[in-house]
N, C-alpha and C positions, 0 to 999 in steps of 0.2 A: 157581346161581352164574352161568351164563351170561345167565340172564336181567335179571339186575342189572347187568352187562355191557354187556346190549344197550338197556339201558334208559340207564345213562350215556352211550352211543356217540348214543343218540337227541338225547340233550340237548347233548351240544358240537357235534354235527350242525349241531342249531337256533339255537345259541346265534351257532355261524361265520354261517351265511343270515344271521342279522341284523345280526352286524358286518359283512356284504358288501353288505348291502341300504344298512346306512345311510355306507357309506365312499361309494357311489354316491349318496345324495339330497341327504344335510348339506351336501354345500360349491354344490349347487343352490340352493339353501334360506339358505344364507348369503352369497352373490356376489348372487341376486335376480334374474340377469337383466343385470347390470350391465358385466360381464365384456366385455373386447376379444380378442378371437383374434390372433393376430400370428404369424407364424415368426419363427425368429434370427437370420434376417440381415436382417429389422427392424427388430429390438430391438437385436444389434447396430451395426448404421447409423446410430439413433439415438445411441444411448451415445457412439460416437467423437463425430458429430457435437455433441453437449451438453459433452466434456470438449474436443475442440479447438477449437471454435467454427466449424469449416469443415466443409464439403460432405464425406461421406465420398466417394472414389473406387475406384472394385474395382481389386486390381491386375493381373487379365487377366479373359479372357472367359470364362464356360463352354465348351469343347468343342461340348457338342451342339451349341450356339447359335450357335455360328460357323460350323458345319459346313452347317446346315440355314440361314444366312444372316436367324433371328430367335430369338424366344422359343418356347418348344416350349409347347404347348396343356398344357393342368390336365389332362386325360383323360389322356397321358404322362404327365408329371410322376408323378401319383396313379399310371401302371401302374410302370412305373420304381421308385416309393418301396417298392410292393407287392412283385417281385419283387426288390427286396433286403431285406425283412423274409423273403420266404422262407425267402431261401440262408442268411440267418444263423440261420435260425430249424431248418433243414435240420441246418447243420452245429452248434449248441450242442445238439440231441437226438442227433445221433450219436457227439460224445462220452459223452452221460448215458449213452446207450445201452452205450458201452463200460466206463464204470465200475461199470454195474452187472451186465454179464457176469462183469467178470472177480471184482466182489464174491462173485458167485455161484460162482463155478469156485472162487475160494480158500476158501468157506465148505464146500463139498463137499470138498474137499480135505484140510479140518482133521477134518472128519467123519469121515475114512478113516483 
């Protein structure tokens, strides 16, 4: 019985790899190469710019950037963008973390 088991477990295994493999190739494989990168305040900037017909303008400055008297270098930027994927990244595992505590304390609980 378990072996039959371990034998399905192998097969949705393999089956996930290769819907993981190909969520990563197909949309390579169907852009071509063709693809523009851009951020949102971009595409934002554009968008106003195409529905009002005028120049967008920001309505204040960055902080940093006023602070530091320019534009902060891509090497910030990129440590900056990192270090707040951490923190949120930090703080949404330590909730998981606590919902699965306390799943555990009430399943031992009902046990008793």
């Amino acid at each position: 019985m378990q072996e039959t088991a371990k034998k399905n477990n192998n097969g949705v295994i393999i089956g996930l790899i290769i819907i993981a493999i190909l969520i990563a190739v197909v949309p390579f494989l169907v852009i071509g190469g063709k693809a523009e990168f851009g951020g949102s305040d971009d595409a934002g900037s554009e968008m106003v710019a195409e529905i009002t017909g005028t120049e967008y303008e920001p309505w204040f400055e960055p902080v940093l950037e006023s602070a530091i008297g320019g534009e902060l270098p891509g090497e910030i930027e990129s440590l900056l963008f990192c270090v707040q994927t951490g923190i949120g990244v930090g703080i949404i595992a330590f909730f998981i973390g606590r919902f699965v505590e306390r799943h555990k304390k009430e399943t031992e609980a009902e046990a008793k």
